[in-house]
MILUMBA-838941 format. One record per residue: x, y, z of N, C-alpha, C, O in turn; residue number from 1. Coordinates in Angstrom, 1 decimal, padded with zeros to 4 digits. Layout:
<sites>
+--------+--------+--------+--------+--------+--------+--------+--------+--------+--------+--------+--------+-----+
:    nc1 :    nc2 :    nc3 :   cac1 :   cac2 :   cac3 :    cc1 :    cc2 :    cc3 :    oc1 :    oc2 :    oc3 : seq :
+--------+--------+--------+--------+--------+--------+--------+--------+--------+--------+--------+--------+-----+
:      X :      Y :      Z :      X :      Y :      Z :      X :      Y :      Z :      X :      Y :      Z : NUM :
...
+--------+--------+--------+--------+--------+--------+--------+--------+--------+--------+--------+--------+-----+
</sites>
This chain:
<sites>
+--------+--------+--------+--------+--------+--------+--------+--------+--------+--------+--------+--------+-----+
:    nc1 :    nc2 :    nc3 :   cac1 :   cac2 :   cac3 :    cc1 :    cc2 :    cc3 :    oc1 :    oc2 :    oc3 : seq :
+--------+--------+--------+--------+--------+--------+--------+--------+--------+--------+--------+--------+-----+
:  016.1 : -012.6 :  018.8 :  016.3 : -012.4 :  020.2 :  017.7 : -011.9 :  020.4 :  018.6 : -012.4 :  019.7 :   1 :
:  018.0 : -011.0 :  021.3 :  019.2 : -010.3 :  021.5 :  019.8 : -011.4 :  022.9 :  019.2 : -012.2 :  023.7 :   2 :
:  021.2 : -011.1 :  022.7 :  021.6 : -011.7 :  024.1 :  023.0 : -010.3 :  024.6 :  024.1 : -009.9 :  024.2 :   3 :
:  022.0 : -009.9 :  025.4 :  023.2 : -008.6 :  026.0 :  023.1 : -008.3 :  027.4 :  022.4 : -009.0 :  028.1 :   4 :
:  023.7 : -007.0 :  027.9 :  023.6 : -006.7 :  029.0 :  022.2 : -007.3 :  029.8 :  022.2 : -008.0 :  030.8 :   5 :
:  021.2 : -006.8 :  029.0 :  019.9 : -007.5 :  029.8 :  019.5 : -008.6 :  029.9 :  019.0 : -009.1 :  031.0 :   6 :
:  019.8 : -009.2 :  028.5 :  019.0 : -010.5 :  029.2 :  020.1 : -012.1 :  029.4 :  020.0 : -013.3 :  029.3 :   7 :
:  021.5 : -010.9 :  029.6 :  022.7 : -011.9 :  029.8 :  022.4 : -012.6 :  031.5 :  022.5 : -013.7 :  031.8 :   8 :
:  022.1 : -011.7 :  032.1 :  022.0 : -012.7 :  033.7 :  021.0 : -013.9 :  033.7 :  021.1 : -015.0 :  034.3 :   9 :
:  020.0 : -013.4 :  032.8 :  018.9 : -015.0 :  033.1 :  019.1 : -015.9 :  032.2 :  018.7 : -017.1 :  032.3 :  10 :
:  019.9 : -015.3 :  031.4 :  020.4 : -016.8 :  030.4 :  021.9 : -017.4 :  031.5 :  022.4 : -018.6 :  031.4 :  11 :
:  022.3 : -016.8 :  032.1 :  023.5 : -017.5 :  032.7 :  022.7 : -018.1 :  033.2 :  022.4 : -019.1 :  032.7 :  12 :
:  022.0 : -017.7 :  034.3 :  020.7 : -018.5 :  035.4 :  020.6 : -020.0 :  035.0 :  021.0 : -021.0 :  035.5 :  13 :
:  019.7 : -019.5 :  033.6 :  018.7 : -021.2 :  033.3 :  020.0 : -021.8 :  032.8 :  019.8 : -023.0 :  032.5 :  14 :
:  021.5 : -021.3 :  032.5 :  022.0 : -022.3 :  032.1 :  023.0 : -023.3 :  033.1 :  023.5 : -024.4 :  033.0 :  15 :
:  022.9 : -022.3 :  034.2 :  023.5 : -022.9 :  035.1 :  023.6 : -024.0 :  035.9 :  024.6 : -024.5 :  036.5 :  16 :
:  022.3 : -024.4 :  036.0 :  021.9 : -025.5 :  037.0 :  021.7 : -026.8 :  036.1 :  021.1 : -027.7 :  036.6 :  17 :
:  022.3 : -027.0 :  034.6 :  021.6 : -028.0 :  033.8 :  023.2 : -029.1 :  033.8 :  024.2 : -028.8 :  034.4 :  18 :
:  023.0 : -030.2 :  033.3 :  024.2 : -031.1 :  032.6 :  024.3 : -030.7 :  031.6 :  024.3 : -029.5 :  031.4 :  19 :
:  024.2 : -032.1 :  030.4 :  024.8 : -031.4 :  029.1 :  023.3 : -030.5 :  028.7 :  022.1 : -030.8 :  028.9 :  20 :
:  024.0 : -029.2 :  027.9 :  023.2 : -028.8 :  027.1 :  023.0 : -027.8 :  025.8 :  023.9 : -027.1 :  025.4 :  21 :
:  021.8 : -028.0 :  025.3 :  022.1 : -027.5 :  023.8 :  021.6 : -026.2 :  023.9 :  020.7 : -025.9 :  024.6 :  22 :
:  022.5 : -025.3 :  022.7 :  021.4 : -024.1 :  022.9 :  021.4 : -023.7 :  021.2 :  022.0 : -023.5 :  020.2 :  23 :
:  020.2 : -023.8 :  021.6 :  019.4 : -023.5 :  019.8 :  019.8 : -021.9 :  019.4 :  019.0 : -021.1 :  020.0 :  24 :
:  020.6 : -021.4 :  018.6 :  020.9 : -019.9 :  018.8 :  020.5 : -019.7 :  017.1 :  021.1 : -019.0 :  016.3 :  25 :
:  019.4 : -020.6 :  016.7 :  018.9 : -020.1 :  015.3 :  018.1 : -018.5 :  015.3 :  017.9 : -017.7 :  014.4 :  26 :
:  017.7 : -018.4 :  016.7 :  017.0 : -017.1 :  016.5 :  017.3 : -015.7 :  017.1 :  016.8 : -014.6 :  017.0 :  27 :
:  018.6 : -016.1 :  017.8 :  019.9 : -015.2 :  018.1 :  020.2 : -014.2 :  017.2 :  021.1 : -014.6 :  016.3 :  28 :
:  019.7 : -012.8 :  017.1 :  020.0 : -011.8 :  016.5 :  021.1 : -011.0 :  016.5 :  021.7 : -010.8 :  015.4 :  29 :
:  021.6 : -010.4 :  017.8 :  022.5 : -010.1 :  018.5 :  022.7 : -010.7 :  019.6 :  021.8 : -011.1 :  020.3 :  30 :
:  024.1 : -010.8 :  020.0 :  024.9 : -010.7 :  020.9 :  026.2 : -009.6 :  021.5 :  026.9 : -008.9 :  020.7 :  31 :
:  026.3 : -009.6 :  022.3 :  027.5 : -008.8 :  022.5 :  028.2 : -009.5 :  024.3 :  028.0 : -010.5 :  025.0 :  32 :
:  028.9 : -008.6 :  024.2 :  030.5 : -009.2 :  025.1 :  030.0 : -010.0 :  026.4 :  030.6 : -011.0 :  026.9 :  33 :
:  028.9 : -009.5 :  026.9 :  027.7 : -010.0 :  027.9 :  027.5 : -010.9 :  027.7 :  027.8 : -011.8 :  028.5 :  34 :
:  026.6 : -011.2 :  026.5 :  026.1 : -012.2 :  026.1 :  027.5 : -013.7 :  025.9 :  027.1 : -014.9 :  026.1 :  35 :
:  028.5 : -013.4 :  025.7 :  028.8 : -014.1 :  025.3 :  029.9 : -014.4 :  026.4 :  030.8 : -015.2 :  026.1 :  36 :
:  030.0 : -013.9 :  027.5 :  030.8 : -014.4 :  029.1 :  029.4 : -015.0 :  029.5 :  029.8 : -015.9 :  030.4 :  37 :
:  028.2 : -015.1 :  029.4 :  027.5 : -016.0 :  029.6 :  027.1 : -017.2 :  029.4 :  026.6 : -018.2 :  030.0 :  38 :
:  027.7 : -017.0 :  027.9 :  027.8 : -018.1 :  027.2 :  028.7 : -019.2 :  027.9 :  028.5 : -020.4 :  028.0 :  39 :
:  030.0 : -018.4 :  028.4 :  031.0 : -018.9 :  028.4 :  031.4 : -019.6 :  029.6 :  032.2 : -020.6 :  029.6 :  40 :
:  030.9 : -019.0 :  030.8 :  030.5 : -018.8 :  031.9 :  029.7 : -020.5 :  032.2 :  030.0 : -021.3 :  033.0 :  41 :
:  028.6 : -020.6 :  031.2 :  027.7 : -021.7 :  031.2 :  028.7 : -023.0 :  031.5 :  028.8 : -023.8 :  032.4 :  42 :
:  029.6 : -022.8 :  030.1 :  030.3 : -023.6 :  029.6 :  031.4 : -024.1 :  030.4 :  032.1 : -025.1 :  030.4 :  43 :
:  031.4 : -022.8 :  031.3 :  032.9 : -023.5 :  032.5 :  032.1 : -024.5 :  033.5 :  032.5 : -025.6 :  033.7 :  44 :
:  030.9 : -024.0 :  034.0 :  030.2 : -024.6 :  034.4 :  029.7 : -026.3 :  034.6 :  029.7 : -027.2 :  035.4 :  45 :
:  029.3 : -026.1 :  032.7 :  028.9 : -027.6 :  032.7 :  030.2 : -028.2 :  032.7 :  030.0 : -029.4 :  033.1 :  46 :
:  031.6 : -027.8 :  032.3 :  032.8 : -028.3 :  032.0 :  033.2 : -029.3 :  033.3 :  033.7 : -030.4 :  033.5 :  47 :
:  032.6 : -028.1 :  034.3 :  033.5 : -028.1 :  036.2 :  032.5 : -029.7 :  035.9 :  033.0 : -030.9 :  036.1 :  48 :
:  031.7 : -029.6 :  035.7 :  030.2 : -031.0 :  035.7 :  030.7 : -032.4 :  035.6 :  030.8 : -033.4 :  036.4 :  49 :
:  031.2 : -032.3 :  034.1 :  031.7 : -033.1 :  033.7 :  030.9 : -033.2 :  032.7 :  030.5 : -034.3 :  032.6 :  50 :
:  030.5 : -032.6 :  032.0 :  029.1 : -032.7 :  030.9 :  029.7 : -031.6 :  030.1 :  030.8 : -031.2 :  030.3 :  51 :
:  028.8 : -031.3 :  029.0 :  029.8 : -030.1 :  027.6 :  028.1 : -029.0 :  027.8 :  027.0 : -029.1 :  028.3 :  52 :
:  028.7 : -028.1 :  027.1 :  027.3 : -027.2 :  026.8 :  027.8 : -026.5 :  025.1 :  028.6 : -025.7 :  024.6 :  53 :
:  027.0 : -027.2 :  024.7 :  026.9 : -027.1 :  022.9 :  026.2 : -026.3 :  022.4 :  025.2 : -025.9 :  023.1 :  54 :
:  026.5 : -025.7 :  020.9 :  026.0 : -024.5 :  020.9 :  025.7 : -025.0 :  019.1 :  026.5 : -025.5 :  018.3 :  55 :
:  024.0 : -024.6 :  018.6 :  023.7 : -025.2 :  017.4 :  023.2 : -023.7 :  016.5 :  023.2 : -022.6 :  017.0 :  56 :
:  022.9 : -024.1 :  015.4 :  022.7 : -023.1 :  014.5 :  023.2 : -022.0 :  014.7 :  022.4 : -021.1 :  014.4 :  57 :
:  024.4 : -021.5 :  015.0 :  024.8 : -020.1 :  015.1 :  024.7 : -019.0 :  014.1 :  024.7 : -019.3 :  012.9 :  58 :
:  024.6 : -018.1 :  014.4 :  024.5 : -017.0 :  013.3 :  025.4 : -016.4 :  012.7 :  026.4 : -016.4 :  013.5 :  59 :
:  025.6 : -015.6 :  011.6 :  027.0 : -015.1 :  011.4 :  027.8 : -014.1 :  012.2 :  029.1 : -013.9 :  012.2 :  60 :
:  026.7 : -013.5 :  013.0 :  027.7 : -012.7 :  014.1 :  028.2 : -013.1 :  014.8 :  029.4 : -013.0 :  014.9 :  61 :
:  027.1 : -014.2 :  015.8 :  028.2 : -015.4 :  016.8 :  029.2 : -016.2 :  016.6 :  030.1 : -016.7 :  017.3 :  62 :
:  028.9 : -016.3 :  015.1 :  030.6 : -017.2 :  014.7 :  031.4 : -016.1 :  014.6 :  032.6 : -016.4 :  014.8 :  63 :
:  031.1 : -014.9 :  014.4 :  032.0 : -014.0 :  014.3 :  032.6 : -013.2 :  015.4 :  033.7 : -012.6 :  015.1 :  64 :
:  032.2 : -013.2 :  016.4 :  032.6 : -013.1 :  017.9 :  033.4 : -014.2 :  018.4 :  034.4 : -014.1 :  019.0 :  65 :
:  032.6 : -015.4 :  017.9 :  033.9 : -016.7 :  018.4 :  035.0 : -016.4 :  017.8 :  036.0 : -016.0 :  018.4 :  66 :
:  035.0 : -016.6 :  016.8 :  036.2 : -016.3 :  016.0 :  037.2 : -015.1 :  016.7 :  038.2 : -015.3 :  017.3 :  67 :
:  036.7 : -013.7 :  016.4 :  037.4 : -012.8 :  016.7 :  038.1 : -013.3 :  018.3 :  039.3 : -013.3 :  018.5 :  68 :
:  037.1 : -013.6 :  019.1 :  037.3 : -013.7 :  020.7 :  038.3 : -014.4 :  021.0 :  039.0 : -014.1 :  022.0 :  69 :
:  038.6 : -015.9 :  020.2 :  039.0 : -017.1 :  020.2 :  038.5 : -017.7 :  021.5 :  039.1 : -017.9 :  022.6 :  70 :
:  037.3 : -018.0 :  021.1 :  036.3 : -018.4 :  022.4 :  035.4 : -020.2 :  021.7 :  034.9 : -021.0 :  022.4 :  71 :
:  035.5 : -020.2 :  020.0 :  034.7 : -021.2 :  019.9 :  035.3 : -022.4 :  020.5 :  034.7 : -023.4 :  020.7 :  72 :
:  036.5 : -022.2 :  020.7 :  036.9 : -024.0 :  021.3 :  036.2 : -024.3 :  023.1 :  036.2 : -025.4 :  023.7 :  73 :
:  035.7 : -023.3 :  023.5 :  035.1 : -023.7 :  024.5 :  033.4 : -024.4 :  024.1 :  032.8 : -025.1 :  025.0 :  74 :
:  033.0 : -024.1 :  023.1 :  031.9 : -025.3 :  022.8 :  032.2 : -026.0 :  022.1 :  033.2 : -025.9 :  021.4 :  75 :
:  031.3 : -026.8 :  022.1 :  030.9 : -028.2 :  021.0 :  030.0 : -027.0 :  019.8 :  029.2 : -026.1 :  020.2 :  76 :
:  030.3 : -027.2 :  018.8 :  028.8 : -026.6 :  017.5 :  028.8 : -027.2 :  016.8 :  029.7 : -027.7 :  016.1 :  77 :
:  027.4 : -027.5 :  016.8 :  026.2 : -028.4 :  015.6 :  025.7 : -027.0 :  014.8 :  025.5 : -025.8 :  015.1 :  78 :
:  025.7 : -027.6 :  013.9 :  025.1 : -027.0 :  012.8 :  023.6 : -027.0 :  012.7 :  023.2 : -025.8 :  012.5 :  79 :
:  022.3 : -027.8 :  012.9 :  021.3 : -027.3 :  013.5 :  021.0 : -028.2 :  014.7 :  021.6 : -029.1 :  015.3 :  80 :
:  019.5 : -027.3 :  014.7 :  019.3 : -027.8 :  016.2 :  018.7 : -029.4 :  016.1 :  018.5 : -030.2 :  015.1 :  81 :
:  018.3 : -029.4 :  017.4 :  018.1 : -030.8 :  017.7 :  016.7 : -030.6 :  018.2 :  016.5 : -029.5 :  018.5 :  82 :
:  015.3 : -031.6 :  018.5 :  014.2 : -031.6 :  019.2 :  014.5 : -031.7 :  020.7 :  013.7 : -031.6 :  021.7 :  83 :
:  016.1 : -032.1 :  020.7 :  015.9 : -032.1 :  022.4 :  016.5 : -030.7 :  023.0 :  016.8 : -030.5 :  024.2 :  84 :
:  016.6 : -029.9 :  022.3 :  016.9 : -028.0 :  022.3 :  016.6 : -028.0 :  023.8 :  015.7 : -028.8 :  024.0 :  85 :
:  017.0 : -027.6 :  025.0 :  015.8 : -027.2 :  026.2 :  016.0 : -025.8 :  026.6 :  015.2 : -025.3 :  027.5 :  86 :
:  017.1 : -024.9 :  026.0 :  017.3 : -023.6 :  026.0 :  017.7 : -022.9 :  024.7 :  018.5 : -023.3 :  023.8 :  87 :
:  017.1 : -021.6 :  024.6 :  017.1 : -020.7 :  023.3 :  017.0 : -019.7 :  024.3 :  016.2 : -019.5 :  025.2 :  88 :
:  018.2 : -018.9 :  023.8 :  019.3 : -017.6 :  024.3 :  018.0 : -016.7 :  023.7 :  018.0 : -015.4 :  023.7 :  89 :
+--------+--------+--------+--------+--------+--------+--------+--------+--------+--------+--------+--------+-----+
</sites>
């Protein structure tokens, strides 16, 4: 699954209205700069909340965007996912 220009607004959407939350990104193929102000965007979000928005199984490109971006300190990352997953980017 890609997270980009397209299908960056509905993933901001469903992640907006939640508390804490996880996002299962094992099947996260791409991303790009979209995708990942949405990401981020979530994250100020649940922050303003008072809740975190965590981010699990990442793939080598999304660590590689965090990294370059210096954006991973704005999540929590688990290594895999969890059964209580309730969003996948």
């Amino acid at each position: 699954m890609d997270l980009d220009l397209y299908s960056a607004p509905t993933v901001r959407e469903a992640l907006s209205d939640h508390g804490r939350v996880v996002v299962d990104c094992s099947r996260l193929s791409f991303i790009d700069c979209t995708g990942l102000s949405a990401l981020l965007a979530a994250a100020r979000t649940a922050k303003a909340k008072g809740t975190e928005l965590r981010l699990c199984a990442i793939s080598r490109a999304l660590a590689r965007l965090l990294r370059l971006s210096h954006t991973a300190g704005a999540f929590t990352i688990e290594p895999e996912p969890t059964s209580r997953t309730p969003h996948r980017p």
